[in-house]
BAFI-3210 file (N, C-alpha, C; in Angstrom, 3 decimals, decimal comma, padded with zeros to 6 digits):
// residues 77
n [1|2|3|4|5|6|7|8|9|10|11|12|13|14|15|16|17|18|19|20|21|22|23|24|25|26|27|28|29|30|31|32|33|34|35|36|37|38|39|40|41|42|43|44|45|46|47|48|49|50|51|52|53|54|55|56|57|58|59|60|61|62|63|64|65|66|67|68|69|70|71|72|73|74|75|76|77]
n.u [-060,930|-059,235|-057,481|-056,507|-054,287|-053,020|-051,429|-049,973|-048,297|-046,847|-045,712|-043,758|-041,402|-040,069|-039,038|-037,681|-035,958|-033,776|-032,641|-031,932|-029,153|-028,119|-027,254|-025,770|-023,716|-022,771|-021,811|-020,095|-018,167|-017,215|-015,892|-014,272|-012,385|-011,825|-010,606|-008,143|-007,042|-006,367|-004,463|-002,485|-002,245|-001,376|001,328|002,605|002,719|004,169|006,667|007,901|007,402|009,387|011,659|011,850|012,512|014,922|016,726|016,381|017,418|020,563|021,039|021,490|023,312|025,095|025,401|026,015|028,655|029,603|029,574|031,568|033,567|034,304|034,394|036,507|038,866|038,958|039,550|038,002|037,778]
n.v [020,893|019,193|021,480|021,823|019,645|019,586|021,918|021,506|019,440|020,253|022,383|021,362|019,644|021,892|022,939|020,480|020,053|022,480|021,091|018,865|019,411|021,160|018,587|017,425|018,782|018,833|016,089|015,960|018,000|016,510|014,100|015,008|015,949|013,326|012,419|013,963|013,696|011,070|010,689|011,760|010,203|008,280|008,966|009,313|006,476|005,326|006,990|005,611|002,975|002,875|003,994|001,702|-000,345|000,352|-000,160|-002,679|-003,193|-002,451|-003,615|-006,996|-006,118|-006,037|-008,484|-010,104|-009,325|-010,015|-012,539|-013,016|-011,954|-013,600|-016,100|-015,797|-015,054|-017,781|-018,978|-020,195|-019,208]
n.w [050,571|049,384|048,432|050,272|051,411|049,006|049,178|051,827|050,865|048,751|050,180|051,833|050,798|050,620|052,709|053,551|051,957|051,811|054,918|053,413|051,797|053,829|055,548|053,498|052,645|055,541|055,484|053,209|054,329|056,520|055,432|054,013|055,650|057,324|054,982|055,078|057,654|057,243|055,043|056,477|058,679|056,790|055,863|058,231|058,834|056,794|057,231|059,305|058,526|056,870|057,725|059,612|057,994|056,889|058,992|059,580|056,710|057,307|059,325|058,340|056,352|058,098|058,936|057,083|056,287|058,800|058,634|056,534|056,650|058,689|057,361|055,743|058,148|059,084|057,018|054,732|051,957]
ca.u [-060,196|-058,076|-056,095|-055,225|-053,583|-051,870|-050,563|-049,197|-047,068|-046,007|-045,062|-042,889|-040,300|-038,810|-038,052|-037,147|-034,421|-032,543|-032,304|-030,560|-028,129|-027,202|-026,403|-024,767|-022,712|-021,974|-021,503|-018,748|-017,054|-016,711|-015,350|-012,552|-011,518|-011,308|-009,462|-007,253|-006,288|-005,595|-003,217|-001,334|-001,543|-000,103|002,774|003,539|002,887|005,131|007,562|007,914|007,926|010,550|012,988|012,880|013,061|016,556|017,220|017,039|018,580|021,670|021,452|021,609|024,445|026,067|025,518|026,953|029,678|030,632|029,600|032,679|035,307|034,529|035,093|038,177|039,449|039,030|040,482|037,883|037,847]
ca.v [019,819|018,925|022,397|022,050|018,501|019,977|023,045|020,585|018,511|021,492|023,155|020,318|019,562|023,183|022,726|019,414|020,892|023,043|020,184|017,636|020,153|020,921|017,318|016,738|019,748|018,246|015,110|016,276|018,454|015,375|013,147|016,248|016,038|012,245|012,251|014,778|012,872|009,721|011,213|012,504|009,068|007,343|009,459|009,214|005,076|005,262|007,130|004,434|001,520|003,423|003,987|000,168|-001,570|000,657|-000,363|-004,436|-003,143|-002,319|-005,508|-007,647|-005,979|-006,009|-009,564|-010,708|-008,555|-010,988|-013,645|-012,628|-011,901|-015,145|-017,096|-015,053|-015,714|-019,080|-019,765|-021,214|-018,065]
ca.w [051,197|048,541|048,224|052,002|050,838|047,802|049,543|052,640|049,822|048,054|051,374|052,510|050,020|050,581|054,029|053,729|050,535|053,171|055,519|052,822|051,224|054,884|055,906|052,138|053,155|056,760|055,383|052,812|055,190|057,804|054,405|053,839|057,232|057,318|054,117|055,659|058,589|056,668|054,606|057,526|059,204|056,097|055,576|059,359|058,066|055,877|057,323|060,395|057,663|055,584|059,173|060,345|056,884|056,804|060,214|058,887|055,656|057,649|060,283|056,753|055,808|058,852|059,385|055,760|056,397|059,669|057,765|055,398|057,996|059,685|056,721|055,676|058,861|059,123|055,764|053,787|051,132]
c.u [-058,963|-056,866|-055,688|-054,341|-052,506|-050,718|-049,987|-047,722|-046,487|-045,367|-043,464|-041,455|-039,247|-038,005|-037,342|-035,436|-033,282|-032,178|-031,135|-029,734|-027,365|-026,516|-026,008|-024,000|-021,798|-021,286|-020,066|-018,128|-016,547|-015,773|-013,953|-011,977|-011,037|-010,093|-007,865|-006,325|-005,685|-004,672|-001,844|-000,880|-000,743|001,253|003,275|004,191|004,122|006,252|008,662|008,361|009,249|012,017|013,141|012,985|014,927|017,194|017,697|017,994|020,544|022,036|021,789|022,783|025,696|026,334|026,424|028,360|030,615|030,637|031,137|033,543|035,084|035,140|036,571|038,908|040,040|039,795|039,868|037,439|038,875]
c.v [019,437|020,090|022,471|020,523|019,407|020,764|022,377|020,281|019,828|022,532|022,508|020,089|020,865|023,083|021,605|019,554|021,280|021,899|019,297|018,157|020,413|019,515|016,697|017,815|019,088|017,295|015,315|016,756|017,195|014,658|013,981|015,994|014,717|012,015|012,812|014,133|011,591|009,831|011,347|010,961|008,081|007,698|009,179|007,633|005,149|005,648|005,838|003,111|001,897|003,112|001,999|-000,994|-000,800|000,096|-002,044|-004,342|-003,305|-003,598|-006,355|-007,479|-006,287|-007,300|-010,557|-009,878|-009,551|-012,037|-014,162|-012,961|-013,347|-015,983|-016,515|-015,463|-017,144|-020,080|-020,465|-020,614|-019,084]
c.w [050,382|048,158|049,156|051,869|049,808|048,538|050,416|051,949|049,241|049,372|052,088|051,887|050,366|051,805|053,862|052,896|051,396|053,892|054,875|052,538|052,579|055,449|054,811|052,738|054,533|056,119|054,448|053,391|055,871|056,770|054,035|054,815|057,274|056,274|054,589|056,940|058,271|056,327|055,025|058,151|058,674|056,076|056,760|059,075|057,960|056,128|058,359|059,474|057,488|057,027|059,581|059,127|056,867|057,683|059,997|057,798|056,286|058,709|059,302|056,597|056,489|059,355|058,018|055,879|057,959|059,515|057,013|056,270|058,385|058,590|055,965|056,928|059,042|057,411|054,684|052,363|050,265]
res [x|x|x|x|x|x|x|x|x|x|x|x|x|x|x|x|x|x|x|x|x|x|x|x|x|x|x|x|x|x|x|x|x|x|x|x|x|x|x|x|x|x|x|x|x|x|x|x|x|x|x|x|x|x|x|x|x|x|x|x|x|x|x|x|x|x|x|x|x|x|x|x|x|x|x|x|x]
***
């Protein structure tokens, strides 16, 4: 009775082995891939920030710039 117990438990672990190493395997692949797509979505991020902070950079400029003229005009330079 007791070596059909032992041999059970000692039978079990092996299969069970394959099983976790495969879903640590899945599980890192899926974590590569996510990383992978983040990456991509920051840089797109980033590129989008980067284009409409220039886009205010240049409204800014272009608004101190009629800022200027106006008061040049008007004389109080």
């Amino acid at each position: 009775m007791m070596m059909d117990q032992e041999k059970r438990y000692d039978e079990r672990p092996i299969g069970l082995e394959g099983k976790v190493d495969e879903g640590f395997a899945r599980v890192d692949r899926d974590i590569r891939e996510l990383r992978s797509e983040m990456r991509s979505e920051i840089l797109t991020l980033r590129s989008e920030i980067n284009s409409r902070l220039d886009g205010m950079q240049r409204a800014h400029y272009a608004g101190v710039v009629a800022i200027v003229a106006a008061l040049i005009a008007t004389g109080a330079f």
